[in-house]
PyMOL Python script that loads the backbone (N, CA, C, O; Angstrom):
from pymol import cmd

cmd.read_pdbstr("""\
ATOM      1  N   UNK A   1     139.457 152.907 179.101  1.00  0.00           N
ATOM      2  CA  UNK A   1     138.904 154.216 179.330  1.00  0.00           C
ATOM      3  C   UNK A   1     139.869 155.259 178.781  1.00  0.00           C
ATOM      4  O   UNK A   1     141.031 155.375 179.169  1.00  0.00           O
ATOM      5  N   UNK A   2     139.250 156.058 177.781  1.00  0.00           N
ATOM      6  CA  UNK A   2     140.147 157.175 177.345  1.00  0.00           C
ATOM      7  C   UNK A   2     140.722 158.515 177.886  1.00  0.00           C
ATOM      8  O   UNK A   2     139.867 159.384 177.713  1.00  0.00           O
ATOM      9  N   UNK A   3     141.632 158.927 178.365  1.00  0.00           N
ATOM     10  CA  UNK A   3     142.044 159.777 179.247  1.00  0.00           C
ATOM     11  C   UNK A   3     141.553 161.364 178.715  1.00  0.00           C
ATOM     12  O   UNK A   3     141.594 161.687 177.528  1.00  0.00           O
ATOM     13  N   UNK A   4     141.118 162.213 179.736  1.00  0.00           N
ATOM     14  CA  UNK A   4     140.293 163.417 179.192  1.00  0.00           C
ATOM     15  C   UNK A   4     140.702 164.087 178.280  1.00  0.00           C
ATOM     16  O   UNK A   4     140.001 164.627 177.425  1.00  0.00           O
ATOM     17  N   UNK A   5     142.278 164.134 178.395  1.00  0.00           N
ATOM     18  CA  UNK A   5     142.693 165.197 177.007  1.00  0.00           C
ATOM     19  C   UNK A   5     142.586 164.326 175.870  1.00  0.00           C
ATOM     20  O   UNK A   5     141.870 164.781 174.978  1.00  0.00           O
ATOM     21  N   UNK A   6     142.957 163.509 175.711  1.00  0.00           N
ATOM     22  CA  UNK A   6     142.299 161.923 174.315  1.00  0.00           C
ATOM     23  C   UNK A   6     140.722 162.446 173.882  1.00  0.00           C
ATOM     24  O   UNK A   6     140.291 162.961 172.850  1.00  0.00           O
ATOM     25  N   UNK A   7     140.221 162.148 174.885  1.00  0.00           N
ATOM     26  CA  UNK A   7     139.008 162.704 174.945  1.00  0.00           C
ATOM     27  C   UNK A   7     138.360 163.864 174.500  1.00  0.00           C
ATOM     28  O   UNK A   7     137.457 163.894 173.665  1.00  0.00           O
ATOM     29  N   UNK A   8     138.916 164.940 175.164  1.00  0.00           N
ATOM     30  CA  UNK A   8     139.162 166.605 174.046  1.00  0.00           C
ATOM     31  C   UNK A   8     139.214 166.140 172.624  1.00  0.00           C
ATOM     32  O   UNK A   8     138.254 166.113 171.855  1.00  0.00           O
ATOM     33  N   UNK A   9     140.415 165.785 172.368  1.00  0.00           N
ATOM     34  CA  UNK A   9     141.214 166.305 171.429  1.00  0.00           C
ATOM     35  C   UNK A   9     140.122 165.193 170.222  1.00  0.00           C
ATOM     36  O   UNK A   9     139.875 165.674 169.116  1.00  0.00           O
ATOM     37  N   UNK A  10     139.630 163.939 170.532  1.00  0.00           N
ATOM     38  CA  UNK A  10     138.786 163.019 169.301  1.00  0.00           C
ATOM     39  C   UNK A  10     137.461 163.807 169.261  1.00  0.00           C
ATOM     40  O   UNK A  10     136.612 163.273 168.548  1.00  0.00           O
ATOM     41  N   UNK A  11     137.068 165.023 169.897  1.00  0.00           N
ATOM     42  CA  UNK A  11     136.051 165.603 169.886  1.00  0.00           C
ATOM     43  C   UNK A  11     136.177 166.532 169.041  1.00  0.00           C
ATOM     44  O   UNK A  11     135.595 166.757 167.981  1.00  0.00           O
ATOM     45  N   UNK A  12     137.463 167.366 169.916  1.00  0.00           N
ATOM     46  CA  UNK A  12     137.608 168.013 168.582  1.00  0.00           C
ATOM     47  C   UNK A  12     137.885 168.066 167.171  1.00  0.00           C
ATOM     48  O   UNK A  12     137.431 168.923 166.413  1.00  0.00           O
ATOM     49  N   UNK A  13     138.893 166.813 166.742  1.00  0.00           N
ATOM     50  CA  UNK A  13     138.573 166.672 166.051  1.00  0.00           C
ATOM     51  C   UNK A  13     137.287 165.559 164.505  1.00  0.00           C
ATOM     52  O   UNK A  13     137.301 165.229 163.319  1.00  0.00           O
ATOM     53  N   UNK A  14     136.738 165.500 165.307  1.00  0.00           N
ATOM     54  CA  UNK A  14     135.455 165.295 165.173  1.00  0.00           C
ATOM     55  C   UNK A  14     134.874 166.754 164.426  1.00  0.00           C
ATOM     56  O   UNK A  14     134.610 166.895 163.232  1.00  0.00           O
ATOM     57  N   UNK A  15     134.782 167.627 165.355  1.00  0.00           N
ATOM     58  CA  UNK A  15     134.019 168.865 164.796  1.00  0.00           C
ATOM     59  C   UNK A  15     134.755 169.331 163.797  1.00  0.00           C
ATOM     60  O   UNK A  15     134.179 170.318 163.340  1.00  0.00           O
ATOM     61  N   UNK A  16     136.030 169.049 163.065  1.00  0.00           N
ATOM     62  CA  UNK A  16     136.679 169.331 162.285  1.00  0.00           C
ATOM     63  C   UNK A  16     136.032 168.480 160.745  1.00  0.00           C
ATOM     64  O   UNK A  16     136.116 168.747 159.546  1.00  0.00           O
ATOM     65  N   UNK A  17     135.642 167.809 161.220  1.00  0.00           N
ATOM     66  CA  UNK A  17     134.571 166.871 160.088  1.00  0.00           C
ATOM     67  C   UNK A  17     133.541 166.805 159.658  1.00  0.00           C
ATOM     68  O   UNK A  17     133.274 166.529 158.488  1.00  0.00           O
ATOM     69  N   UNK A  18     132.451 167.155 160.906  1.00  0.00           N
ATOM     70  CA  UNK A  18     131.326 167.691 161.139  1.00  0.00           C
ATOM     71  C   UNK A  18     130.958 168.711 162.259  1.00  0.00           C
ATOM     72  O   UNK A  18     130.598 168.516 163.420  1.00  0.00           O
ATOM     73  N   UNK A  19     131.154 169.828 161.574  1.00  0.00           N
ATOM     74  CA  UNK A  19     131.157 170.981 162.593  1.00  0.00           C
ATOM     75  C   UNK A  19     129.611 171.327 162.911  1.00  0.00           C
ATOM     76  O   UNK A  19     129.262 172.087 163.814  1.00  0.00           O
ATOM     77  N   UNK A  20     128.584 170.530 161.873  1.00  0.00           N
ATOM     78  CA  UNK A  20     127.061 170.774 161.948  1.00  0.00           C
ATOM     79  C   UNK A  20     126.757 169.844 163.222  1.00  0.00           C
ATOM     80  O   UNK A  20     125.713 170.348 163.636  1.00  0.00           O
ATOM     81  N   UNK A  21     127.032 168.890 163.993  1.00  0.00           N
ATOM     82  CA  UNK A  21     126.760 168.004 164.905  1.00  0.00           C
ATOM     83  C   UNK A  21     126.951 168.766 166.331  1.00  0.00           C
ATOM     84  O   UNK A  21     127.913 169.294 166.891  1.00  0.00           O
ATOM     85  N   UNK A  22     125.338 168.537 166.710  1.00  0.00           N
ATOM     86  CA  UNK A  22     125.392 169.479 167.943  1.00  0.00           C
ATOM     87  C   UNK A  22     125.721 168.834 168.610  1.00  0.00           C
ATOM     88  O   UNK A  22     126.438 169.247 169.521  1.00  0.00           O
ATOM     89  N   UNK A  23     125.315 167.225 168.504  1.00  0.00           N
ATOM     90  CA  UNK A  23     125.709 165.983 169.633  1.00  0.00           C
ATOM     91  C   UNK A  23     127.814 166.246 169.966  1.00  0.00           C
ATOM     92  O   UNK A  23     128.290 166.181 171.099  1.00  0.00           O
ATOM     93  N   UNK A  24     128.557 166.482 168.858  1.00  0.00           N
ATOM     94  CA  UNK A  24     130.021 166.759 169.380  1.00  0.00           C
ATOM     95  C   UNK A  24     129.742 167.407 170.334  1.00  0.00           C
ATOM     96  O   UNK A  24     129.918 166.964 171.469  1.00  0.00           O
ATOM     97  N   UNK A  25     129.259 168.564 170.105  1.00  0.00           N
ATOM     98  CA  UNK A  25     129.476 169.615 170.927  1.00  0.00           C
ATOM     99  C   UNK A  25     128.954 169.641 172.523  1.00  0.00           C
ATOM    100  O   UNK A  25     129.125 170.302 173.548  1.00  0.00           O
ATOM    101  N   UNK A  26     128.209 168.485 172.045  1.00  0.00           N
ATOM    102  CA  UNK A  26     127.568 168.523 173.584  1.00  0.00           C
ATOM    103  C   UNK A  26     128.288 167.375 174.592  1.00  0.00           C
ATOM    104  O   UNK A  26     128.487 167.496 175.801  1.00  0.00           O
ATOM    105  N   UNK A  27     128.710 165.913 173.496  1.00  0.00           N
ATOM    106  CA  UNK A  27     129.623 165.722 174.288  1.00  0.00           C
ATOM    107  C   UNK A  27     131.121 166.567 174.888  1.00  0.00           C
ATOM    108  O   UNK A  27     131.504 166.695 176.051  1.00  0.00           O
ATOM    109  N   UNK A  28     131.670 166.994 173.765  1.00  0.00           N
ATOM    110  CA  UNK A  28     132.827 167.909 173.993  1.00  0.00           C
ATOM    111  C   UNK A  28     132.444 168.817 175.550  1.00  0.00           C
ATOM    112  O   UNK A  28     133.196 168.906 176.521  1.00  0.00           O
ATOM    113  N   UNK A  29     131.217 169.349 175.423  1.00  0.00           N
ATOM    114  CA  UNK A  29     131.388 170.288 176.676  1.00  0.00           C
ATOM    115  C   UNK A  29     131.470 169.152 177.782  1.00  0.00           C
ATOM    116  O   UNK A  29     132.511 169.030 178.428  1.00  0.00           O
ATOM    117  N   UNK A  30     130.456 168.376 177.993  1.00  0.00           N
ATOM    118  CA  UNK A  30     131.068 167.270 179.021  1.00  0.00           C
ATOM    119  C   UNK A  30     132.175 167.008 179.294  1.00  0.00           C
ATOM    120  O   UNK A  30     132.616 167.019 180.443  1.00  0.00           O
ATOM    121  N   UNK A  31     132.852 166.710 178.226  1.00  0.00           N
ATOM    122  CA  UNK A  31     134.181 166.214 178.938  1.00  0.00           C
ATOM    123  C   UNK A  31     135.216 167.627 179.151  1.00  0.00           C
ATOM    124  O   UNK A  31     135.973 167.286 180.060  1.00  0.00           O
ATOM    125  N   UNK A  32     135.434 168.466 178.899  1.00  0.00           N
ATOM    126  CA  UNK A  32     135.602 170.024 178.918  1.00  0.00           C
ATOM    127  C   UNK A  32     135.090 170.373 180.410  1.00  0.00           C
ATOM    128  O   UNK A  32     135.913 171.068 181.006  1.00  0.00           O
ATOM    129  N   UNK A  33     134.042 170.091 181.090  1.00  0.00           N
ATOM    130  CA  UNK A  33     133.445 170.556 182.348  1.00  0.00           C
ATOM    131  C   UNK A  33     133.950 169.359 183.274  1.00  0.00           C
ATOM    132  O   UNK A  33     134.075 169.818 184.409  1.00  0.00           O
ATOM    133  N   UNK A  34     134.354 167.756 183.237  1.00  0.00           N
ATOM    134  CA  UNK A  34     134.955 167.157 183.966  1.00  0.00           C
ATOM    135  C   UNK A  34     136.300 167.672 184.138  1.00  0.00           C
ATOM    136  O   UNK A  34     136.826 167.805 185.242  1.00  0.00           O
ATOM    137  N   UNK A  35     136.903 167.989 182.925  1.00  0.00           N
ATOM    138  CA  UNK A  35     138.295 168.521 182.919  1.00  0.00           C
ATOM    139  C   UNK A  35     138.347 169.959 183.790  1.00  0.00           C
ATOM    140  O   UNK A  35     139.401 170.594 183.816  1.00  0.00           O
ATOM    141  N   UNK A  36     137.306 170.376 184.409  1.00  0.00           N
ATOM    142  CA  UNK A  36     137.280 171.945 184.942  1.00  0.00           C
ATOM    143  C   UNK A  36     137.685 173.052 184.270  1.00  0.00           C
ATOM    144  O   UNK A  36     138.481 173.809 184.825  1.00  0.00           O
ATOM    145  N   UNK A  37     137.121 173.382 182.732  1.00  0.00           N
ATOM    146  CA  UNK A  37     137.706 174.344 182.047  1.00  0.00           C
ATOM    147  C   UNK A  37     136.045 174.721 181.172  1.00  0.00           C
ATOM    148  O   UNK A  37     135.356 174.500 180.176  1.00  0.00           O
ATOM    149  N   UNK A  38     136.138 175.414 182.417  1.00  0.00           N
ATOM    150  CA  UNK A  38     134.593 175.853 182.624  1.00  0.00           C
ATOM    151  C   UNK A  38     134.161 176.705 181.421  1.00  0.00           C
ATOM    152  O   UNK A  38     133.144 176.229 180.915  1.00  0.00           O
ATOM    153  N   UNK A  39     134.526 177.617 180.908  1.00  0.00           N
ATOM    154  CA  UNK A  39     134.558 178.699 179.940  1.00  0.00           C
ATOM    155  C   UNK A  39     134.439 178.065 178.422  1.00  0.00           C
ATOM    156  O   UNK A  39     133.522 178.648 177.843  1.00  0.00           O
ATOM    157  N   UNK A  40     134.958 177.227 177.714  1.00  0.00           N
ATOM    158  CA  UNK A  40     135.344 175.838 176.762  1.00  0.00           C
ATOM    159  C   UNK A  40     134.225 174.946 177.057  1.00  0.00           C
ATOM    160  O   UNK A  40     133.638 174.558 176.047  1.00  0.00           O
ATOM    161  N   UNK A  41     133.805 174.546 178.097  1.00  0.00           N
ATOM    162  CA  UNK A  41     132.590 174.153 178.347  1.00  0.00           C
ATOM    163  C   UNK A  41     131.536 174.875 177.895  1.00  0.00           C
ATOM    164  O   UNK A  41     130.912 174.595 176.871  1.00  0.00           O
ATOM    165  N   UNK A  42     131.263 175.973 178.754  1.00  0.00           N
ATOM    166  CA  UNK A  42     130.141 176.794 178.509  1.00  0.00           C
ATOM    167  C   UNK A  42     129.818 177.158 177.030  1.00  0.00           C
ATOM    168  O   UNK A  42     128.729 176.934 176.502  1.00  0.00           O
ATOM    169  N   UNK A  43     131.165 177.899 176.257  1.00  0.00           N
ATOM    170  CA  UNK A  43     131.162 177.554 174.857  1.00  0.00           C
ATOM    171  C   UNK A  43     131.089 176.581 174.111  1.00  0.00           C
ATOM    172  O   UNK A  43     131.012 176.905 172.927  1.00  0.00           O
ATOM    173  N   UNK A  44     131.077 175.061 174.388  1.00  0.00           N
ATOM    174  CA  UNK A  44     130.644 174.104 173.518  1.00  0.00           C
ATOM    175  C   UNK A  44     129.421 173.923 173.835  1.00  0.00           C
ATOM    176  O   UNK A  44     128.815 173.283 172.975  1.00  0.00           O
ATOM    177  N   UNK A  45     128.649 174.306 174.954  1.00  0.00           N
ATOM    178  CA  UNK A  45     127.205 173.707 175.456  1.00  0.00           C
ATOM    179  C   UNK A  45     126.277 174.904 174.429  1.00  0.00           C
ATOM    180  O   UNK A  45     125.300 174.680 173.715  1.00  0.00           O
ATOM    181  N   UNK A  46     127.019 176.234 174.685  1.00  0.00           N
ATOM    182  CA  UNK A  46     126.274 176.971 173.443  1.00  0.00           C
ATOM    183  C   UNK A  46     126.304 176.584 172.368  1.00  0.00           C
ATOM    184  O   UNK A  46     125.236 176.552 171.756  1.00  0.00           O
ATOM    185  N   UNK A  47     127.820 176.031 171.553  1.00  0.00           N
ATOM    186  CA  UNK A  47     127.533 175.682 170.259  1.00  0.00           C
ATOM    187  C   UNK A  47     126.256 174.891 169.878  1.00  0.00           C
ATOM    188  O   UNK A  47     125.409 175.300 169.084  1.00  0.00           O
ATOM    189  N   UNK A  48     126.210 173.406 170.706  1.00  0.00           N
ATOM    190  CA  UNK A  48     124.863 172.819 170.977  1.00  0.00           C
ATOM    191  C   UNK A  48     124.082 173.372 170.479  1.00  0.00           C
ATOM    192  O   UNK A  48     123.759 173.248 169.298  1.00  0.00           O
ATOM    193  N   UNK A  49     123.573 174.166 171.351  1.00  0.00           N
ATOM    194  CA  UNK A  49     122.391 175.159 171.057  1.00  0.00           C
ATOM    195  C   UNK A  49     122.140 175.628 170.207  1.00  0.00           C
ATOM    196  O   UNK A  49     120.999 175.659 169.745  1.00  0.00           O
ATOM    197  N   UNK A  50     123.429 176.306 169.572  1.00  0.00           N
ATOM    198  CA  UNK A  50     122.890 177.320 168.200  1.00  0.00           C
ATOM    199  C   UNK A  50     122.787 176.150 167.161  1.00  0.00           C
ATOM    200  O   UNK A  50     122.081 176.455 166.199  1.00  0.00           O
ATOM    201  N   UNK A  51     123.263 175.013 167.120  1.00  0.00           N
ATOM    202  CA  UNK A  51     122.900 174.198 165.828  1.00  0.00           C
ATOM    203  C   UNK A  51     121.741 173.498 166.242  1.00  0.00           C
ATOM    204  O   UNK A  51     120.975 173.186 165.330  1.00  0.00           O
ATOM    205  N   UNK A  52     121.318 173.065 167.787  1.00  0.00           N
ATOM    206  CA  UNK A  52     119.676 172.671 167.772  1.00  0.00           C
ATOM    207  C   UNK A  52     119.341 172.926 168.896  1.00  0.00           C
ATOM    208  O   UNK A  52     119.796 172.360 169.890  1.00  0.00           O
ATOM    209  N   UNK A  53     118.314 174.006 168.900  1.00  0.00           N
ATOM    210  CA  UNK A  53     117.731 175.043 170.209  1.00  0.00           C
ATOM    211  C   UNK A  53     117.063 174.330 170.762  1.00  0.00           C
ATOM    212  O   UNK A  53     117.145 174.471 171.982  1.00  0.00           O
ATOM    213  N   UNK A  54     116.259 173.427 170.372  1.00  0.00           N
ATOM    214  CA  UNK A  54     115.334 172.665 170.793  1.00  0.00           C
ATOM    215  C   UNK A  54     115.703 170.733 171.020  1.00  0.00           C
ATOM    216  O   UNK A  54     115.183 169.679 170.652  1.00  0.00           O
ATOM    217  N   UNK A  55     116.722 171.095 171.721  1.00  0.00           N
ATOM    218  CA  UNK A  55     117.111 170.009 172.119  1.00  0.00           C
ATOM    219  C   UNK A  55     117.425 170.253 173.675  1.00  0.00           C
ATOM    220  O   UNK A  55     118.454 170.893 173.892  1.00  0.00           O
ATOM    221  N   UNK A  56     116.810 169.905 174.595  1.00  0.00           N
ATOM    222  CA  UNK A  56     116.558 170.222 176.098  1.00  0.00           C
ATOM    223  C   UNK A  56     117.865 169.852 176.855  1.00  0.00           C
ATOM    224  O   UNK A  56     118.316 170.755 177.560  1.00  0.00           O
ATOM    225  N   UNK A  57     118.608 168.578 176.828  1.00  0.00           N
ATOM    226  CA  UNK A  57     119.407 168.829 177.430  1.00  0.00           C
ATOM    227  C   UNK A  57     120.723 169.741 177.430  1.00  0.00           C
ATOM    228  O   UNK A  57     121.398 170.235 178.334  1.00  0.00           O
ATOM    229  N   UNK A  58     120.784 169.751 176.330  1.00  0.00           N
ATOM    230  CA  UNK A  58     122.101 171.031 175.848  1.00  0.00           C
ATOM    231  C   UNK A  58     121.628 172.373 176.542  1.00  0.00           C
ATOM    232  O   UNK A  58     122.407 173.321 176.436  1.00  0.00           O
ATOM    233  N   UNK A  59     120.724 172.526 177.074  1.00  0.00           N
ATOM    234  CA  UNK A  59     120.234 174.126 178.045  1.00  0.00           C
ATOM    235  C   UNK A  59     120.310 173.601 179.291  1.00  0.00           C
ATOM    236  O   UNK A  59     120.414 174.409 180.214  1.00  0.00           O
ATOM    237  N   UNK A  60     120.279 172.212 179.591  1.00  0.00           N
ATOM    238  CA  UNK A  60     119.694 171.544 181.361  1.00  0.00           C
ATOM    239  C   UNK A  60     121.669 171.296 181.613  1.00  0.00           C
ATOM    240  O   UNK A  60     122.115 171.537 182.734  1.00  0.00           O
ATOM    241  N   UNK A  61     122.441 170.922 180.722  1.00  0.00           N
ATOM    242  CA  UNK A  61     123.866 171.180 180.671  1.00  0.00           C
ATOM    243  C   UNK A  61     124.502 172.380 181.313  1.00  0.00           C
ATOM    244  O   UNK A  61     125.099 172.486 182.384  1.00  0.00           O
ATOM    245  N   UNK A  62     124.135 173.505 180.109  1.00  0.00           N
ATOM    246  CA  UNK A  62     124.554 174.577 180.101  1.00  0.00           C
ATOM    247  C   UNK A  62     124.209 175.460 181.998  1.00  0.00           C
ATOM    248  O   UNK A  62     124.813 176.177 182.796  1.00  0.00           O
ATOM    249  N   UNK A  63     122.754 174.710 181.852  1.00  0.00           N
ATOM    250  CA  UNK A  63     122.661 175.389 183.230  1.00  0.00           C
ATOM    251  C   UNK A  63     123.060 175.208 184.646  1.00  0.00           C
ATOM    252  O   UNK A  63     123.146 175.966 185.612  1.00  0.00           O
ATOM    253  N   UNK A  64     123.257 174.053 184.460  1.00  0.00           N
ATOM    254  CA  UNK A  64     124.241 173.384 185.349  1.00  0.00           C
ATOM    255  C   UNK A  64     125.380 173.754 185.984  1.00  0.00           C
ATOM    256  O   UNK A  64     125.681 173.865 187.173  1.00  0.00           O
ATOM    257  N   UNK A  65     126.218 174.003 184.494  1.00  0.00           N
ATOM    258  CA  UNK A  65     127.426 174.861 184.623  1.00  0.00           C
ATOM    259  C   UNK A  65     127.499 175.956 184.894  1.00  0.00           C
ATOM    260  O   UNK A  65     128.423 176.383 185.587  1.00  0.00           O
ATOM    261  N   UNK A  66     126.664 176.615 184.481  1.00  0.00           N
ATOM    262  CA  UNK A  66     125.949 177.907 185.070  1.00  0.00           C
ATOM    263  C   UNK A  66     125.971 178.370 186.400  1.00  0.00           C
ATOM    264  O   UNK A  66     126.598 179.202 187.056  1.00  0.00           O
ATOM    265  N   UNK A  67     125.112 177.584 186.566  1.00  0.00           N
ATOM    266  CA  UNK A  67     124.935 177.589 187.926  1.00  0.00           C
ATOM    267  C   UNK A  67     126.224 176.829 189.161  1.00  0.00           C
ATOM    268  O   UNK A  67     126.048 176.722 190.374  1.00  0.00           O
ATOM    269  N   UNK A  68     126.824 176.621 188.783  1.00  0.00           N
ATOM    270  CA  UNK A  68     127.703 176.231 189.662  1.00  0.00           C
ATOM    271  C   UNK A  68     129.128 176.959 189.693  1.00  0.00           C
ATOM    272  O   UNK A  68     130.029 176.949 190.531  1.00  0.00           O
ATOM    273  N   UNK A  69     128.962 177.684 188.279  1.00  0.00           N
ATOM    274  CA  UNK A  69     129.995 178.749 188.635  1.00  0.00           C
ATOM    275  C   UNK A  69     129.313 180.471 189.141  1.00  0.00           C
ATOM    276  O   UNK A  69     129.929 181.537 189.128  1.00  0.00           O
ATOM    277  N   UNK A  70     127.968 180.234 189.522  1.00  0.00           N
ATOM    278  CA  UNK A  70     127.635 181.251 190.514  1.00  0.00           C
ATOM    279  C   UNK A  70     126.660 182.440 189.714  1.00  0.00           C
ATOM    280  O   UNK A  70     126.321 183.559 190.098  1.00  0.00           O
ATOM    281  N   UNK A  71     126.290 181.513 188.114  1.00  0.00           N
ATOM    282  CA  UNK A  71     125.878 182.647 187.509  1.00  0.00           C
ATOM    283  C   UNK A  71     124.614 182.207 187.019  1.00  0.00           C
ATOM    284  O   UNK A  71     124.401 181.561 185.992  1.00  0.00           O
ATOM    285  N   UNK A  72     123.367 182.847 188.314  1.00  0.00           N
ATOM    286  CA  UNK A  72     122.480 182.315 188.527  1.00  0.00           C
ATOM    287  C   UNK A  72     121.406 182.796 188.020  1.00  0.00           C
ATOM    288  O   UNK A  72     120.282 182.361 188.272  1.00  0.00           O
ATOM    289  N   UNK A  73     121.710 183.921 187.112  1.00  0.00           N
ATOM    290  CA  UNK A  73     120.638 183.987 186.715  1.00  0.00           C
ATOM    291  C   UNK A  73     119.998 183.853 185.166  1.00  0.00           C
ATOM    292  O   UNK A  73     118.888 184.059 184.675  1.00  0.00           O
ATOM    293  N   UNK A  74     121.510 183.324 184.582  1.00  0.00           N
ATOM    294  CA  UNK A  74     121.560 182.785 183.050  1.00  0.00           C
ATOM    295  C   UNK A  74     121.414 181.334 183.446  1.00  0.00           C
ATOM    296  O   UNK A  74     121.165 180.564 182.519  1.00  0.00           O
ATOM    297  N   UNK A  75     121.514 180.874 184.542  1.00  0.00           N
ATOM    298  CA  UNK A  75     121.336 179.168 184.566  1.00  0.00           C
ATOM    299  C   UNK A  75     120.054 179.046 184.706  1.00  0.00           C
ATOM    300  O   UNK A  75     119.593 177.963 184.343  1.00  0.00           O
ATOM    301  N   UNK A  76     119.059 180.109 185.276  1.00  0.00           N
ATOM    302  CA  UNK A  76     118.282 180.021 185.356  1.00  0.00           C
ATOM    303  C   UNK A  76     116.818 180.325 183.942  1.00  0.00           C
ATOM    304  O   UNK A  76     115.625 180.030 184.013  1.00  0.00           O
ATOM    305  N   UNK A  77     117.470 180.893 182.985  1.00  0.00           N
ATOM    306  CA  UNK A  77     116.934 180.937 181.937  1.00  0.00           C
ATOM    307  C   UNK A  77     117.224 179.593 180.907  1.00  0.00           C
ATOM    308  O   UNK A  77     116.569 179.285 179.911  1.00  0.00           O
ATOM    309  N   UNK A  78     118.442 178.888 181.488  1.00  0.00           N
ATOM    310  CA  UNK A  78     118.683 177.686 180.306  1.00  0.00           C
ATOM    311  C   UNK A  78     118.009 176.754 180.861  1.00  0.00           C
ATOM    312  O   UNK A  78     117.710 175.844 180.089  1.00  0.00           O
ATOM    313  N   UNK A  79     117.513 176.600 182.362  1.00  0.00           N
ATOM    314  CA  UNK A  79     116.702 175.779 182.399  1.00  0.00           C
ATOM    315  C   UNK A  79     115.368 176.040 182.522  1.00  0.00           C
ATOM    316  O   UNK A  79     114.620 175.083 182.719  1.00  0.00           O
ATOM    317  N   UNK A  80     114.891 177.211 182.441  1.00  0.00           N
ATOM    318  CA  UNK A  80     113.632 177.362 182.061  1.00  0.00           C
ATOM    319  C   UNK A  80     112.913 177.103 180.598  1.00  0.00           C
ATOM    320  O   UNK A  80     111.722 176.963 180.322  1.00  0.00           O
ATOM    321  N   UNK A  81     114.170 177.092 179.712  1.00  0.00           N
ATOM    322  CA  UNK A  81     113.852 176.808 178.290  1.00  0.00           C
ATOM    323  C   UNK A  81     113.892 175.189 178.513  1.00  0.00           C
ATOM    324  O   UNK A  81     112.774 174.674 178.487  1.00  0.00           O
ATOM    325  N   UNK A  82     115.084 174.223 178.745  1.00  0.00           N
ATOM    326  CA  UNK A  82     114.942 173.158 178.854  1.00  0.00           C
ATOM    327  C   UNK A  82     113.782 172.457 179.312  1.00  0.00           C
ATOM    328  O   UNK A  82     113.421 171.542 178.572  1.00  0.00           O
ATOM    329  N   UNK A  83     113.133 172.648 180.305  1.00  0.00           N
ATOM    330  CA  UNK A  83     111.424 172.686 181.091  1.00  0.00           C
ATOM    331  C   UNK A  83     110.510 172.347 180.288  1.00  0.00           C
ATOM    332  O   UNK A  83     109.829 171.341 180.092  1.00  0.00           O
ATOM    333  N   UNK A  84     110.676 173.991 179.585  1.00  0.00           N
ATOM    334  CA  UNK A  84     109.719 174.531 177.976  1.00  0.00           C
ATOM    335  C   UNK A  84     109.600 173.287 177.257  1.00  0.00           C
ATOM    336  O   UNK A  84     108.529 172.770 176.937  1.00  0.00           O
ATOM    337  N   UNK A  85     111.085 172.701 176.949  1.00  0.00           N
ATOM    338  CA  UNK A  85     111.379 171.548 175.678  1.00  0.00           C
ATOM    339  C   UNK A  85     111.216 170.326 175.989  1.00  0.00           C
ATOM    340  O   UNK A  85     110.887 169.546 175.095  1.00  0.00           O
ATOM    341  N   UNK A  86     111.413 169.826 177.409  1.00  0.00           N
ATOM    342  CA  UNK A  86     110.806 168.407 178.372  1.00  0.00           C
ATOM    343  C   UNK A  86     110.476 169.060 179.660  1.00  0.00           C
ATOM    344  O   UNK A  86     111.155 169.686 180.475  1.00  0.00           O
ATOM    345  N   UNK A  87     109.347 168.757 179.602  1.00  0.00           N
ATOM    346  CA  UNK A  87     108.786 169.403 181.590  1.00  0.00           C
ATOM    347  C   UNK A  87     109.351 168.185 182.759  1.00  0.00           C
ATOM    348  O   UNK A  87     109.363 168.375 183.975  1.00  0.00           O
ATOM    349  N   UNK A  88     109.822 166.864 182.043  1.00  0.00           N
ATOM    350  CA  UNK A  88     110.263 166.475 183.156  1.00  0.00           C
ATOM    351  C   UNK A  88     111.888 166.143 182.659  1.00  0.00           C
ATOM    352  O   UNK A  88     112.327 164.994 182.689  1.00  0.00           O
ATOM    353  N   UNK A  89     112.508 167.030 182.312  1.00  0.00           N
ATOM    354  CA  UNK A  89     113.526 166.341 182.306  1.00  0.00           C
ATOM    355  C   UNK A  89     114.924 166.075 183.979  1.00  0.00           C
ATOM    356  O   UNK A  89     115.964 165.470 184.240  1.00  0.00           O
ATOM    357  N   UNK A  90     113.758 167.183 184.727  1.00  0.00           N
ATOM    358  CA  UNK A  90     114.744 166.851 186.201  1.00  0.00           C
ATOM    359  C   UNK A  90     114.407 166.122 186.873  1.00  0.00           C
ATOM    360  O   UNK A  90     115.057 165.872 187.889  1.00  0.00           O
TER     361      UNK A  90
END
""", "prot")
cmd.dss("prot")
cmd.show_as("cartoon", "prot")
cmd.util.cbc("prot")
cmd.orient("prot")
């Protein structure tokens, strides 16, 4: 098992190779939000997004985090889009 900053750091650089791959980015925020560095999270779950909007869990992510750092009413728009993109993904 690879230890979280290992983990960071083959992600990141990963996106150093392919910075078009929303999938890095979406793992990256995962392991970024286990590590509790919530903000680095939230910004990789967006990157996600802006390279593929229409990929549901990268918003059901984002809102997550969202929502658990108390900011309820942007978590509540990322998972209303996620919904939009799979109605069952909860």
């Amino acid at each position: 098992m690879a230890l979280p900053a290992a983990g960071i750091a083959t992600y990141q650089t990963a996106l150093q190779f392919h910075p078009d791959n929303f999938e890095i980015y979406l793992e990256l925020g995962k392991v970024l939000e286990k590590e509790q560095k919530w903000d680095d999270a939230i910004a990789s779950y967006q990157g996600a997004i802006e390279l593929n909007p229409d990929y549901s869990w990268s918003h059901k992510h984002l809102g997550d985090i969202l929502g658990e750092r108390g900011q309820f009413d942007e978590a509540s728009v990322s998972y209303r889009r996620a919904l939009q993109l799979q109605p069952r993904i909860f």
